[in-house]
C-alpha positions in Angstrom: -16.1 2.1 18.7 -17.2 1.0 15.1 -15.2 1.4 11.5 -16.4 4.5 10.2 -14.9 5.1 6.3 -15.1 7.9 4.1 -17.1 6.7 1.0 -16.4 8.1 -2.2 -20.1 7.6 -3.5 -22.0 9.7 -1.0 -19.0 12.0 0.1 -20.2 11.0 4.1 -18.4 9.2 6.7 -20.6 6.3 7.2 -20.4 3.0 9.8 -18.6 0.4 7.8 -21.2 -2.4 7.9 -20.2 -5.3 5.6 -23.0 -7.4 3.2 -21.8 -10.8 5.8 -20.8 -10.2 9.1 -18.3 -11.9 9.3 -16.0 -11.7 6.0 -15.4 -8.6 3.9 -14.7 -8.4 -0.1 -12.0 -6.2 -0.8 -11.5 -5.1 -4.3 -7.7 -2.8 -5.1 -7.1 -1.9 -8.8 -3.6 -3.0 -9.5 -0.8 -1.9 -11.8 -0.5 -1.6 -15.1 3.0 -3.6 -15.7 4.7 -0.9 -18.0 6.8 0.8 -15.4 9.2 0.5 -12.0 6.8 0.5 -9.4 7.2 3.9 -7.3 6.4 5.2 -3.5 3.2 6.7 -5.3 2.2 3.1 -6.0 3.4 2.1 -2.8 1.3 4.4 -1.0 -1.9 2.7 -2.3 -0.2 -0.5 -1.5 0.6 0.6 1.8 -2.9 1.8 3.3 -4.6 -1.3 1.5 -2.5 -3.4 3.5 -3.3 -1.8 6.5 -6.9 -1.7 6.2 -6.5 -5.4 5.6 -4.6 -5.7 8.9 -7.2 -3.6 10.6 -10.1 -5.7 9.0 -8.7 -8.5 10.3 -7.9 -7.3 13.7 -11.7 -7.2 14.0 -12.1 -10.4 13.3 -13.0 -10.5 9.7 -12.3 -12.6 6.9 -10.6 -10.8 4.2 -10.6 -11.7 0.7 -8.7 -9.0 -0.6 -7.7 -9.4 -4.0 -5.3 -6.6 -6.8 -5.1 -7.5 -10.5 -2.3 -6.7 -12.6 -3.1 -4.9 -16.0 -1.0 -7.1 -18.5 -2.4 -5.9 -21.6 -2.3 -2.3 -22.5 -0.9 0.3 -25.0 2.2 1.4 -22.2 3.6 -1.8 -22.1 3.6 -1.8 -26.3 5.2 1.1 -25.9 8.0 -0.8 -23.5 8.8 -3.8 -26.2 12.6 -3.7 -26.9 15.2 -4.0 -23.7 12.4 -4.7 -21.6 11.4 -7.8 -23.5 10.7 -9.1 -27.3 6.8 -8.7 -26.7 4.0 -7.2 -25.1 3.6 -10.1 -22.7 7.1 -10.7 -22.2 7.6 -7.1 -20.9 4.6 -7.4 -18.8 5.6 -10.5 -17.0 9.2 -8.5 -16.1 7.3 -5.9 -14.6 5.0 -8.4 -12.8 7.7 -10.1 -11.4 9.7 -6.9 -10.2 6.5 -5.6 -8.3 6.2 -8.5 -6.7 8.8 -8.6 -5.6 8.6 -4.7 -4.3 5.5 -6.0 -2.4 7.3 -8.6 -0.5 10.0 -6.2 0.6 7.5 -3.7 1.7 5.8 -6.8 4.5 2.4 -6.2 2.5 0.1 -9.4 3.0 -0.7 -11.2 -0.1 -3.7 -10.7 -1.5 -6.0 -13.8 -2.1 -5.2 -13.5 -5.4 -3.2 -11.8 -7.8 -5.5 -11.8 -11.2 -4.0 -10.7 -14.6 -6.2 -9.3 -17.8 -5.0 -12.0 -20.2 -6.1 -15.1 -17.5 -9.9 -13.4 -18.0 -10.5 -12.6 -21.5 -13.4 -15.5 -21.4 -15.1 -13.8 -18.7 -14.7 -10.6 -20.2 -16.6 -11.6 -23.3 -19.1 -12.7 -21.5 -19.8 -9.7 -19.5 -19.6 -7.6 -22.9 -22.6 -9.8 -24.2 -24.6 -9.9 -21.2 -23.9 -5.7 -21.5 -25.3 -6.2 -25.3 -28.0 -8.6 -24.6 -29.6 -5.6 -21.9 -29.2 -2.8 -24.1 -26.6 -1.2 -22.7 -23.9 -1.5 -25.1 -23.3 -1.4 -29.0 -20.9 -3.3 -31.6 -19.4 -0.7 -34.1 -17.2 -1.6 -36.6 -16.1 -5.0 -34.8 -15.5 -2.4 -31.5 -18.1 -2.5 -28.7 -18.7 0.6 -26.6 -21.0 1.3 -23.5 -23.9 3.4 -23.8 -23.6 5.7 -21.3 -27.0 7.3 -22.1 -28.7 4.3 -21.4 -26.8 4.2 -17.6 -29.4 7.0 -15.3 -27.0 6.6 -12.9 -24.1 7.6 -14.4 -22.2 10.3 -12.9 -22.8 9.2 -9.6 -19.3 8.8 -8.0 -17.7 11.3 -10.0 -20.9 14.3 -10.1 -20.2 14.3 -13.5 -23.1 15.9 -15.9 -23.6 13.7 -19.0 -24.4 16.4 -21.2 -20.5 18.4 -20.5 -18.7 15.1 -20.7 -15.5 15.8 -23.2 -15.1 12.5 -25.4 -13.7 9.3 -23.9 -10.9 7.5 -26.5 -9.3 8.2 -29.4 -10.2 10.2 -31.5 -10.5 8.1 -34.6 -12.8 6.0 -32.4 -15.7 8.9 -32.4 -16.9 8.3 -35.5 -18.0 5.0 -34.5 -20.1 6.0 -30.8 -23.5 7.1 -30.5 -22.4 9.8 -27.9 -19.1 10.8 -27.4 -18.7 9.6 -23.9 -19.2 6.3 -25.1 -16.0 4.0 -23.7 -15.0 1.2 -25.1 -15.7 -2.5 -23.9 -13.9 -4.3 -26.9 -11.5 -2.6 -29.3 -11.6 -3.8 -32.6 -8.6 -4.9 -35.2 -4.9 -4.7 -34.4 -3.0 -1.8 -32.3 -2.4 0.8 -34.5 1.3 1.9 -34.0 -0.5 5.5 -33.4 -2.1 4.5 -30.3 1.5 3.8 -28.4 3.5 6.5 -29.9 2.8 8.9 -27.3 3.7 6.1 -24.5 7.3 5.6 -26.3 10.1 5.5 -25.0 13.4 6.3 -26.6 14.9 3.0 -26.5 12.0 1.1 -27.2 11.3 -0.9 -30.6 9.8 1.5 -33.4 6.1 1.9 -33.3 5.4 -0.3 -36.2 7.3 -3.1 -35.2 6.0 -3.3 -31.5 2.6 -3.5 -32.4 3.2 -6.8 -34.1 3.4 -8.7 -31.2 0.9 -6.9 -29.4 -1.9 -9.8 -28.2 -5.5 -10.5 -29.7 -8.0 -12.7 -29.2 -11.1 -14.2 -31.0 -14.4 -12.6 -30.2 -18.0 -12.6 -31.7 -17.1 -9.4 -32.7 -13.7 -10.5 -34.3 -10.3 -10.2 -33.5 -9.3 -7.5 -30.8 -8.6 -6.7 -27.3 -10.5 -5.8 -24.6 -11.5 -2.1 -23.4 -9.6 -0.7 -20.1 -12.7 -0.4 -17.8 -14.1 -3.5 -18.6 -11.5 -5.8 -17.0 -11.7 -5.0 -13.4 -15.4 -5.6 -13.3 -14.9 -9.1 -15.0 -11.9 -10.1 -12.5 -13.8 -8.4 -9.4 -17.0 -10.7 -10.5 -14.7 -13.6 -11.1 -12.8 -13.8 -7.4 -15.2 -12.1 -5.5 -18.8 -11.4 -6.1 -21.1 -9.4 -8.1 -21.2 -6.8 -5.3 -18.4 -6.3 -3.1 -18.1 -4.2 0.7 -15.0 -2.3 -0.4 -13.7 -1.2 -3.6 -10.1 1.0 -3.4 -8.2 3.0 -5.9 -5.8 6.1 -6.7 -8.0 9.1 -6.6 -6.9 9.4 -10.1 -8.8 6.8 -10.9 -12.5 8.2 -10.1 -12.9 9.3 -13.5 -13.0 7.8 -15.8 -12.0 4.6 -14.6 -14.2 3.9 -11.5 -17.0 5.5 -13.2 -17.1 3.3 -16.0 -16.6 0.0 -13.6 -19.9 1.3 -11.5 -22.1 1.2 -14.9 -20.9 -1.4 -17.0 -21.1 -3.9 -13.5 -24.6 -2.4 -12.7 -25.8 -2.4 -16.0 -25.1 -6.0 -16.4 -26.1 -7.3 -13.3 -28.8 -4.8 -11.9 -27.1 -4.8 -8.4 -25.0 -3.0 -6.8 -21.3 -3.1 -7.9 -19.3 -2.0 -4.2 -20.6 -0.7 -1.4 -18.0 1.3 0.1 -15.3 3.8 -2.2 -12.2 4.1 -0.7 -9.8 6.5 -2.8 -6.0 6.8 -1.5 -5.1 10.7 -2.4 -1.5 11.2 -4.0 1.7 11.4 -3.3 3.0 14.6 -4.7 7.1 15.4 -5.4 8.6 18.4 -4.1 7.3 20.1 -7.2 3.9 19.8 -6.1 2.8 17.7 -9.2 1.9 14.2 -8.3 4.3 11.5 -8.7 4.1 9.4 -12.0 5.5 7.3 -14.2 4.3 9.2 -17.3 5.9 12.4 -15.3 9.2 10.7 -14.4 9.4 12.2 -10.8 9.5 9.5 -8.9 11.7 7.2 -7.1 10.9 3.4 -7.3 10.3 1.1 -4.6 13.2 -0.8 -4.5 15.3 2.5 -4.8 13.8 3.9 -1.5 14.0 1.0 0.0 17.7 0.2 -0.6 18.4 3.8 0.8 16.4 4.2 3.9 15.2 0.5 4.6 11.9 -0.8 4.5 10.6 0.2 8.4 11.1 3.9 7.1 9.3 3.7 4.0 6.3 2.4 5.7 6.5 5.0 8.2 6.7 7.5 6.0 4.0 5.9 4.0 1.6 5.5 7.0 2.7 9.3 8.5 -0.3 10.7 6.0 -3.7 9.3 6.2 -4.8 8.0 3.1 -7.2 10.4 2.4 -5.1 13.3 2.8 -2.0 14.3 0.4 1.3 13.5 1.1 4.7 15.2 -0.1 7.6 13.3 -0.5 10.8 15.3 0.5 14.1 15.3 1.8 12.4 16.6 4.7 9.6 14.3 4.9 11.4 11.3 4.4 13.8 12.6 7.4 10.5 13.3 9.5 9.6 9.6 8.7 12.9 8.4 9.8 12.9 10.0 13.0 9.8 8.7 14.0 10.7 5.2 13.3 14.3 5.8 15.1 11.8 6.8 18.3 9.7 4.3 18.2 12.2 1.5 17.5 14.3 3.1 20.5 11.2 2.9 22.7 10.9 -0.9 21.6 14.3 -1.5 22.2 14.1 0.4 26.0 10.8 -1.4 26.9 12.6 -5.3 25.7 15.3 -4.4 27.5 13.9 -3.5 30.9 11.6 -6.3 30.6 14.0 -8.6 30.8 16.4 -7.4 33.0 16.7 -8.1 36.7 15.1 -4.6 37.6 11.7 -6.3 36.6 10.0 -6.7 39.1 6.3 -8.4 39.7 5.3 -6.4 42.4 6.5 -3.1 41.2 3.3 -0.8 39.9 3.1 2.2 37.6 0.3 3.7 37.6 1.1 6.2 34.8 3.3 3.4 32.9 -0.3 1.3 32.9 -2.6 4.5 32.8 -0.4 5.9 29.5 -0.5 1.8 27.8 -3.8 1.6 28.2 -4.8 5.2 26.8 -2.3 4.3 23.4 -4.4 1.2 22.9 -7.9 3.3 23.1 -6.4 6.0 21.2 -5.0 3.5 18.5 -8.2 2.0 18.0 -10.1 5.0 18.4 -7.8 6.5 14.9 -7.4 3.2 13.5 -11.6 3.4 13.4 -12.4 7.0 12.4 -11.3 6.3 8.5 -8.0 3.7 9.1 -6.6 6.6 10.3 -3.1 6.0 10.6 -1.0 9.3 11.1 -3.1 9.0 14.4 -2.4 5.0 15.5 2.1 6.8 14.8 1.1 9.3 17.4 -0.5 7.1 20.0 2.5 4.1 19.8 5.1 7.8 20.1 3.1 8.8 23.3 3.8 5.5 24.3 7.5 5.7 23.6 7.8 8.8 25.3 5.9 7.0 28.6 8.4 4.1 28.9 11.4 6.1 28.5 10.3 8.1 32.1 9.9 4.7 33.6 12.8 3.7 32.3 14.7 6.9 33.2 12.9 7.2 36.4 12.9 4.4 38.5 15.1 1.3 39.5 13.0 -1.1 39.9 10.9 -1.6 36.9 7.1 -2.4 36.5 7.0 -5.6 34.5 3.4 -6.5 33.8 3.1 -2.6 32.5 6.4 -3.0 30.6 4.8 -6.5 29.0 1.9 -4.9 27.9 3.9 -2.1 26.2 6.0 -4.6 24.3 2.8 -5.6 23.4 1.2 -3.0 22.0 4.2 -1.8 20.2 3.9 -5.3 18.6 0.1 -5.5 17.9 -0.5 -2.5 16.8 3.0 -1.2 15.5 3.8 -4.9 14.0 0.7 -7.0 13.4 -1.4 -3.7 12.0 0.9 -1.2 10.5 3.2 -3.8 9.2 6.3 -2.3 11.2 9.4 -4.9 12.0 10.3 -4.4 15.7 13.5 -6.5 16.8 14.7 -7.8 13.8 17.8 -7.6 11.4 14.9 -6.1 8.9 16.6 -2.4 8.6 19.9 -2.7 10.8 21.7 -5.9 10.6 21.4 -8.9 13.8 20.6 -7.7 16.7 22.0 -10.7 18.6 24.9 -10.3 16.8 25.0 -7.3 18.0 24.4 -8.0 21.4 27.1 -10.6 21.6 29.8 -8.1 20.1 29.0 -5.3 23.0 29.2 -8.0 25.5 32.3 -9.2 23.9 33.8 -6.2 24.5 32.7 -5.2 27.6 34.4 -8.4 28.9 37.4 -6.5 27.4 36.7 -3.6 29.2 36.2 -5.8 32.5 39.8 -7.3 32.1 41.5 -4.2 31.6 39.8 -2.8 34.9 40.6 -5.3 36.4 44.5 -5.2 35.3 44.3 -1.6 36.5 43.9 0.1 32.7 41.3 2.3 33.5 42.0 5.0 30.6 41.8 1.8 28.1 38.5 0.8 29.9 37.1 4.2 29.7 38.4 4.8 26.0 36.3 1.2 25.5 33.6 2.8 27.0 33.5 5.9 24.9 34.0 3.9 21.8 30.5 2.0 22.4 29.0 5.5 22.9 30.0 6.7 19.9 28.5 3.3 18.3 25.3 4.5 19.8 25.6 2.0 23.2 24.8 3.9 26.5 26.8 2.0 28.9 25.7 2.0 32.6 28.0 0.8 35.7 25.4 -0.2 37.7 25.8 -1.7 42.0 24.4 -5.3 39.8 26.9 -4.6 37.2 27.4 -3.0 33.9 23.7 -2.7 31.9 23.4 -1.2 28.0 21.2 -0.7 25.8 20.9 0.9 21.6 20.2 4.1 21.8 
């Protein structure tokens, strides 16, 4: 079956077909580094990741590469306990997502560009924008000329003549339509322009600006406009066009708008061939979760509480372009899911490699139900990275090993193998899930080696004729969770 995506510019479902057959340019926009990331960020984070698994699955070369936004009025507004300056609080931030990112298994990008590393190549792009007519200097402020853009509108239907004004307001004086955004901003930051971003212990208004960051320009002294800087780092690490651009729904207008004519504009070709938007996460108020909002719970929060295999499940449980609710209730959905497939792991290792294995032992369902997971995986995994489908197929599988398990004595290994298999190809390698390790739960072996330890305990005091103290040992695993099974080979377990 081939990769069919959803693309934002055409609103079809179209055959994913990359500019070079074998590598594929992946473009996410990144954070701005004024806030804790939180599970809405993590969402994007997430399903990026896992069409980057999935890409590579196929074989692919992925060069997949997220910015930070270092420079903006929000992280002004930040200056005080979160550091001295703007760049100070933005390098706390930078380091405390990465870190979120690591705990969430995401693979690393190629690179990780930041704003302030590209303020050369920004310039640049602003003049070549200038030199072909498609943007203005005002004032010592540049600003895109989105009359001289046909195509704009495209991604976002937006009619040009109903557009509400884009910036401040102060700035409108100095467009030549109001809809005119902003490639260079003039001057200082005016301690208006982060008031509303405060916070209550942050530095006063006046005194954060002051060590807000400029730079030197043909235009003079400013800082560059919002849109601007993901076309310039895009251009920079990847190409000029790129197969797959990704973003928060959120971000269609203005934001991906302005990238599509300020990158076309300047280079006459076509800025990404595919849109991918990742739709968002709402809170059990049904308003979307935000940092401006303060509804949110931050990564490392929901990871402390329910560990990282949960997170992602609960993450992955809702294709990306559908909404997703997070809830007592779905968080609790996610966990049981993970508990069943984790179990189903857990059941399939432990037949495996017990002496029930056996290599001429065949069941036909066992293979027929491993093989249909794999097609039904890949068959989700194509139509749009459709992951609340690839959950469902690895749970059907789950629920086939536990009848073999349940049902026979002699076990099939080959089928067994290739479930343990799949769970960790598809389960591990594509959806990022951690099956048999200490990632959520503590050491397994160390767990292992306490049952046996005191089921050698419960042996002896068999043995020594203390069969209410055996059996109390007994029920005492059970609580734990430890099915214990006195088999005609001996005593078997397993984690329930």
């Amino acid at each position: 079956m081939t990769l069919r995506v959803t693309n934002s510019l055409t609103g079809e479902r179209e055959a994913f077909e990359p500019a070079d057959p074998d590598s594929v340019l992946v473009y996410y926009c990144g954070l701005t580094t004024s806030d804790p990331a939180h599970l809405g960020h993590a969402r994007g984070w997430a399903h990026v990741d896992v069409m980057h698994r999935w890409l590579e699955w196929h074989g692919y070369d992925v060069r997949h590469v997220e910015n930070f936004t270092d420079i903006n009025e929000k992280i002004i507004a930040r200056v005080g306990p979160d550091g001295e300056t703007e760049q100070a609080v933005a390098e706390s931030y930078i380091q405390d997502i990465i870190e979120d990112m690591r705990s969430l298994n995401l693979l690393r990008a190629e690179v990780y560009p930041r704003v302030s590393e590209h303020i050369p190549e920004i310039i640049d792009l602003i003049e070549r924008l200038i030199d072909r007519g498609y943007a203005y200097e005002s004032n010592g402020s540049v600003y895109f000329a989105v009359s001289e853009f046909a195509a704009y509108g495209k991604l976002s239907n937006q009619d040009l003549d109903e557009l509400e004004a884009q910036g401040a307001d102060d700035d409108q004086s100095e467009k030549r339509h109001p809809a005119d955004f902003a490639l260079w901003k003039g001057g200082p930051v005016s301690p208006d322009a982060i008031s509303e971003h405060q916070h209550s212990d942050a530095a006063p208004p006046e005194e954060a600006v002051t060590t807000a960051l400029t730079w030197d320009s043909p235009w003079g002294a400013g800082r560059p406009g919002w849109h601007i800087e993901c076309s310039a780092m895009s251009m920079t690490h990847l190409d000029e066009t790129i197969d797959i651009h990704v973003g928060g729904q959120d971000l269609v207008f203005p934001h991906h708008e302005n990238e599509i004519a300020q990158s076309e504009a300047a280079t006459g070709q076509t800025f990404a061939r595919y849109w991918l938007h990742v739709n968002l996460l709402d809170a059990p108020d049904d308003e979307k979760m935000s940092s401006s909002l303060g509804n949110f719970e931050t990564v490392s929060e929901a990871i402390e509480a329910y560990g990282v295999n949960v997170v992602r499940t609960f993450l992955l449980s809702t294709a990306y372009y559908n909404d997703a609710t997070y809830s007592p209730e779905t968080v609790a959905e996610a966990e049981k899911r993970w508990e069943r497939l984790e179990r189903g792991y857990e059941h399939a290792i432990a037949a495996l490699d017990s002496t029930q294995a056996a290599s001429k032992a065949v069941d036909e369902s066992l293979r027929t139900a491993v093989e249909t997971t794999r097609s039904d995986f890949i068959e989700a995994l194509d139509d749009d990275f459709n992951t609340r489908g690839g959950l469902a197929a690895l749970l059907a599988l789950v629920t086939a090993v536990n009848s073999h398990v349940e049902e026979n004595h002699t076990y099939d290994y080959r089928g067994l193998r290739r479930a343990v298999e799949t769970f960790e190809e598809f389960g591990g390698t594509v959806l990022g899930l951690s099956f048999g390790t200490a990632a959520d739960d503590g050491d397994v072996s160390v767990a292992e080696d306490l049952v046996d330890l005191v089921l050698d305990i419960r042996e002896r005091e068999r043995a020594d004729g203390n069969y209410d103290r055996a059996d109390q040992l007994r029920d005492d695993l059970e609580a734990l969770g430890i099915e214990v099974q006195d088999t005609a080979d001996g005593v078997t377990y397993r984690f329930e």
